[in-house]
C-alpha positions as CSV (number, residue, x, y, z in Angstrom):
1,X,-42.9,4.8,28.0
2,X,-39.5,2.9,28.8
3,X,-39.7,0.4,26.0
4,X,-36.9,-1.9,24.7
5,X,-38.0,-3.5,21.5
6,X,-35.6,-5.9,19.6
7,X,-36.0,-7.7,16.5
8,X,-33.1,-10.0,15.0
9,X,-32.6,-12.7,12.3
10,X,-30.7,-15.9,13.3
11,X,-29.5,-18.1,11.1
12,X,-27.9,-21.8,12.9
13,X,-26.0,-24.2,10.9
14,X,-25.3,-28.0,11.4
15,X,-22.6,-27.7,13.6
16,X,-24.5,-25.4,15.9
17,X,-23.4,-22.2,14.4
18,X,-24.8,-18.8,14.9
19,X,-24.8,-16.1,12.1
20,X,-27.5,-12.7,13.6
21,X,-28.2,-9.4,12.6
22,X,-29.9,-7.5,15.3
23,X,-31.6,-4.3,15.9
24,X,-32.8,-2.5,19.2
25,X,-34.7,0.7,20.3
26,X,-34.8,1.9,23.6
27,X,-37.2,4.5,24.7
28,X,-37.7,6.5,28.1
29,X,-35.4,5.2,30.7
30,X,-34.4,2.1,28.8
31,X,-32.9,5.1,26.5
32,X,-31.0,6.8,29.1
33,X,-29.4,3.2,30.3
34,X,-27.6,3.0,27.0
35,X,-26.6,6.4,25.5
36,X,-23.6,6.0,27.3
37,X,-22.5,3.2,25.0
38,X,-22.0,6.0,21.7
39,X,-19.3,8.0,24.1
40,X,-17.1,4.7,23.7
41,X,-14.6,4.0,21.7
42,X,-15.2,1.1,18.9
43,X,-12.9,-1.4,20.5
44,X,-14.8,-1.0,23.9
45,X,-18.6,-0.7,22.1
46,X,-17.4,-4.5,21.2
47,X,-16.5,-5.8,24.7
48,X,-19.8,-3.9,25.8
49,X,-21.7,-5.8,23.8
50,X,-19.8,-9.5,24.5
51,X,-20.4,-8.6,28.1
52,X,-24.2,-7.6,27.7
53,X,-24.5,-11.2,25.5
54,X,-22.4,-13.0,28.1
55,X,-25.0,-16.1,27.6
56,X,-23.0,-16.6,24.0
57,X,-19.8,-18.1,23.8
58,X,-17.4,-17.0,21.3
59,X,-19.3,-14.3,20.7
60,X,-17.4,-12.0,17.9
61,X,-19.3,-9.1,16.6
62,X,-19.0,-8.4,12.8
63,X,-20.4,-4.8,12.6
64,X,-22.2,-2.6,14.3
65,X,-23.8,1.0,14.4
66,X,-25.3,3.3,16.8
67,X,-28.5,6.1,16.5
68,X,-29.3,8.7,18.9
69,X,-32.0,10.6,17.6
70,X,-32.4,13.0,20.7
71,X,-35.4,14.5,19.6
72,X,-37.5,11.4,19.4
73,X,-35.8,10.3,22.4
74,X,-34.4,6.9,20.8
75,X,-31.8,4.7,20.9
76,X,-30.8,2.6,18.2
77,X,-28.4,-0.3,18.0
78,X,-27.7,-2.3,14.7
79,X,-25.8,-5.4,15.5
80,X,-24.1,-8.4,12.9
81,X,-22.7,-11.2,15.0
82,X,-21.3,-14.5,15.0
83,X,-21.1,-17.3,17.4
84,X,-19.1,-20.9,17.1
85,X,-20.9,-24.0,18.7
86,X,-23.7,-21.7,20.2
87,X,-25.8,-25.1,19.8
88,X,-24.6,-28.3,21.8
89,X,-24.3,-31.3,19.9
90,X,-25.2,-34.5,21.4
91,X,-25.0,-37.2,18.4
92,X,-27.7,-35.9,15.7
93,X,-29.7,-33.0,17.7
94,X,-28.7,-29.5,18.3
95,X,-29.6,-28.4,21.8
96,X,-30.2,-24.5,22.1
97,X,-31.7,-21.7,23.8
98,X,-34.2,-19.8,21.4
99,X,-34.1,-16.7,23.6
100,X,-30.5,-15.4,22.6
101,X,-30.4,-11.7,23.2
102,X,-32.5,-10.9,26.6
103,X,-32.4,-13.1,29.8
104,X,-33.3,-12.0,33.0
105,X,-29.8,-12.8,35.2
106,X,-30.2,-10.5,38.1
107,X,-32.1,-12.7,41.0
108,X,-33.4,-10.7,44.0
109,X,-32.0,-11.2,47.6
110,X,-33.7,-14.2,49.2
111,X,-34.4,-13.0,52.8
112,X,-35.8,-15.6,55.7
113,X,-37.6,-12.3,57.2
114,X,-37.9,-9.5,55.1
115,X,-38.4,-6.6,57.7
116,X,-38.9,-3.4,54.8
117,X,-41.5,-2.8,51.5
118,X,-39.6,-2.6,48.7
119,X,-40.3,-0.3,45.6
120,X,-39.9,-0.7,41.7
121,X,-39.4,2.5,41.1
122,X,-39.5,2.2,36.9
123,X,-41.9,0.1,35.3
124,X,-40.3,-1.0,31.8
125,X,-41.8,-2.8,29.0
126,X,-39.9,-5.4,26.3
127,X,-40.4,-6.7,23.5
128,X,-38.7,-9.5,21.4
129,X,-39.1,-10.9,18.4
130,X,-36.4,-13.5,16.5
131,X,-36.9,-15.3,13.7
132,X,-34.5,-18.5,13.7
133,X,-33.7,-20.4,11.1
134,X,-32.3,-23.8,10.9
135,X,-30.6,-26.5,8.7
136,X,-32.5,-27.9,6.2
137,X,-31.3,-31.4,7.3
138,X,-32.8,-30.6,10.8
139,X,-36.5,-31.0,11.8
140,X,-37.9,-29.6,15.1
141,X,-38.4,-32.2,18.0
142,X,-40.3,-30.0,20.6
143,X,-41.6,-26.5,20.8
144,X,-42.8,-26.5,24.0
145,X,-46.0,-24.8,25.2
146,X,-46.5,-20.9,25.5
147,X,-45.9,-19.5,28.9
148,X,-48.3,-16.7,30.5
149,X,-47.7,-15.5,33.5
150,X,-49.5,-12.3,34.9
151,X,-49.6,-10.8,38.8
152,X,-49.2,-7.8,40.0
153,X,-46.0,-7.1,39.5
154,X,-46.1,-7.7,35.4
155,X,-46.7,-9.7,33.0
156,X,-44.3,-12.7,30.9
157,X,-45.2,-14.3,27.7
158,X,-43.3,-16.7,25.3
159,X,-44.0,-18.0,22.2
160,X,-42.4,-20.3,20.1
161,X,-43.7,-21.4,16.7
162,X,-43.3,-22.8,13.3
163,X,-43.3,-20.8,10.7
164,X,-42.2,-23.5,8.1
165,X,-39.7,-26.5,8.2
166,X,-37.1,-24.4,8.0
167,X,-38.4,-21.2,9.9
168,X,-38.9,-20.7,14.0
169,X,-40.8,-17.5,15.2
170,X,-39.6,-16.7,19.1
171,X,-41.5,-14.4,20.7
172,X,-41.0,-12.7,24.3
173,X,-42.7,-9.6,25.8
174,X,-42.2,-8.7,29.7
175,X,-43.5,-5.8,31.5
176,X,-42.9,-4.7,34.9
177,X,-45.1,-2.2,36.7
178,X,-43.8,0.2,38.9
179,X,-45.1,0.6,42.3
180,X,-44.7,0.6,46.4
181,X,-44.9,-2.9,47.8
182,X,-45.6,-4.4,50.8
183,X,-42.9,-6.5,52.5
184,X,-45.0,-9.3,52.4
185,X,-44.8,-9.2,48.9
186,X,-41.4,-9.8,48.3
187,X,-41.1,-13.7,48.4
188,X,-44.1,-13.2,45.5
189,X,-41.8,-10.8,43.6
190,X,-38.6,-12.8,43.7
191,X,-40.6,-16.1,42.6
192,X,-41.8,-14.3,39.7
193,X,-37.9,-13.5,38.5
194,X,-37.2,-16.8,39.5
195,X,-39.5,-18.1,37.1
196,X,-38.7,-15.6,34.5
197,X,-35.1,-16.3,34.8
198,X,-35.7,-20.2,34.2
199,X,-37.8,-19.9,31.3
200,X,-35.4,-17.3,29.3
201,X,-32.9,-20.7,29.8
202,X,-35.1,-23.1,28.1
203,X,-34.0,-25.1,25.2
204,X,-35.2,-26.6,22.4
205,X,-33.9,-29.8,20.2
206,X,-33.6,-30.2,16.6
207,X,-33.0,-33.1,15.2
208,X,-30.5,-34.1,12.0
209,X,-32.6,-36.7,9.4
210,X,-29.8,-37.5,7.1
């Protein structure tokens, strides 16, 4: 029940230039983690948002708007945003992260003897879907393979593919389960953020043929 689901158009020029329009729902407790963004002011919505996309430098947000439909229980945000030199240049390729809008940053504690269990006490459930589009100039060097990766903790998949010369389809979908865990699970648990946190990092190349 505590479902984030975000869908957003990107558009990247030459330079490595972002242009995105965005939109979220969050459901159950995702839901009650972010109604406390529609009691701010516009000018601190803003910085909210900057912060939460901290990945993005220059990050300037265009426009946005905010739903709260309390008797569905949903949360809705409609973002348009901009970012200068989101892309790296390196001669003629562009260098960038497909997954813009939802990284896993927060690492668990590494312990040499962890002595307690340890609980997730909220299972959650995202999913992501971005549809990236890039110079016509450009063609795509390497989309990498999908990643799977399933224990009993949750479940990660990405996707990356080719929707036309032009067109990339990024998928991402993570769920965690909630549950009681033994301490000898732990090193298990943190691996599987650690592994989650690289791939949300990868990048990609695209290179110019003109």
């Amino acid at each position: 029940d505590n479902i984030q689901e975000t869908n957003a158009k990107v558009t990247l020029d030459n330079s490595g230039n972002i242009v995105a329009n965005l939109n979220i729902i969050y459901k159950g407790s995702q839901y009650d983690n972010h109604t406390h963004v529609e009691s701010k002011i516009l000018k601190d919505q803003k910085l909210f948002y900057k912060n939460n996309y901290d990945n993005i430098n220059n990050l300037k947000i265009i426009n946005l708007n905010i739903e709260n439909n309390k008797d569905t229980i949903e949360f809705k945000e409609y973002l348009e945003l901009n970012a200068a030199n989101y892309a790296s240049k390196a001669g003629n390729t562009l260098l960038f992260s497909p997954n813009l809008f939802n990284r896993i940053d927060a690492i668990p504690i590494r312990y040499d003897v962890r002595k307690l269990p340890f609980e997730i006490d909220r299972g959650y459930v995202d999913n992501d879907t971005y549809e990236i589009s890039i110079p016509e100039n450009f063609i795509i060097d390497d989309l990498r393979e999908d990643i799977d990766i399933s224990n009993k903790f949750g479940n990660y998949k990405v996707s990356l593919t080719k929707q036309d010369n032009n067109t990339l389809l990024f998928k991402r979908s993570l769920t965690v389960y909630k549950g009681k865990y033994k301490k000898e699970d732990y090193k298990d648990f943190r691996k599987f953020i650690l592994e989650i946190n690289k791939n949300d990092k990868n990048r990609i190349a695209i290179k110019s043929i003109k």
